[in-house]
Steps between C-alpha positions, in 0.01 A plus 500: 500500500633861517779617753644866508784614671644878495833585524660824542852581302718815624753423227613317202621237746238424662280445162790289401515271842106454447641375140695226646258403749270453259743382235531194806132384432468469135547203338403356119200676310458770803364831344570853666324753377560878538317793509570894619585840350824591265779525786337268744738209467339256294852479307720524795313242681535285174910513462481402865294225517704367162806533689371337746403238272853415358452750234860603343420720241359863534105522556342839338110557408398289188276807417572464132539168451218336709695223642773450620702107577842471758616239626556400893435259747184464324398677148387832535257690333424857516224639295359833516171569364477882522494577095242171508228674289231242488429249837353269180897476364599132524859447643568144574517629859405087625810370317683770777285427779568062473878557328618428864607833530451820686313759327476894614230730338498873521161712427358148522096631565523545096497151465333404771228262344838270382620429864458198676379558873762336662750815530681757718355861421757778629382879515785740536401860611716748487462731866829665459822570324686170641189316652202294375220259638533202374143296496550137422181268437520086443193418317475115492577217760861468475542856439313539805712266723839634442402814503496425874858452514560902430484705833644826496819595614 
């Protein structure tokens, strides 16, 4: 099952309030992943969504570290696999995806093969100096249902 919904943010807040809603469905071993240009918001939507989350400390790009662990209401992970050279590099990403956590990737399509299909896929698209679209697709069953529970406001 595959569900897409679009949403349209005009500002920083509004990418952060689809954050929280979204932030409201996730529960242990849910996996966001993120995809979009440099400056679309894949990082901005992140520290949101960890706030959101019960994150305390301060969420930045793992770009040179891979991963990235907080803790919140439930663990956090936050991976971003844009310096990923090889989709054939072995990561342990299934000890993340069952660690009852919730686990973010950025530039995720380089490790695509490694994902399981039960996921949320967001596409931000930058359309202007303060606004994006915002396409976000549950692939799986239970992705699928909540999903449902997002309407636009």
């Amino acid at each position: 099952m595959i569900e897409s919904r679009l949403f349209i943010s005009e500002s920083t807040e509004d990418t952060e309030r689809l954050a929280g809603m979204i932030a409201g469905l996730l529960g242990p071993n849910d996996l966001l992943t993120l995809e979009g240009d440099l400056g679309a918001g894949k990082t901005t939507f992140t520290k949101a969504l960890a706030a959101c989350l019960g994150v305390r400390e301060t969420v930045n790009s793992p770009t040179f570290t891979i991963m990235k662990e907080y803790a919140g209401r439930l663990p956090f992970y936050h991976m971003d696999a844009y310096r990923i050279e090889s989709e054939e590099e072995e990561f342990g990403l299934d000890e993340y995806f069952q660690s009852g956590g919730v686990t973010v990737i950025e530039w995720a399509s380089r490790i695509s093969d490694q994902l399981p299909e039960e996921r949320f896929d967001l596409v931000l698209t930058y359309t202007g100096p303060d606004s994006r679209e915002i396409e976000l697709t549950a692939r799986g069953k239970r992705c699928t249902e909540r999903l449902k529970e997002i309407t636009e406001t």
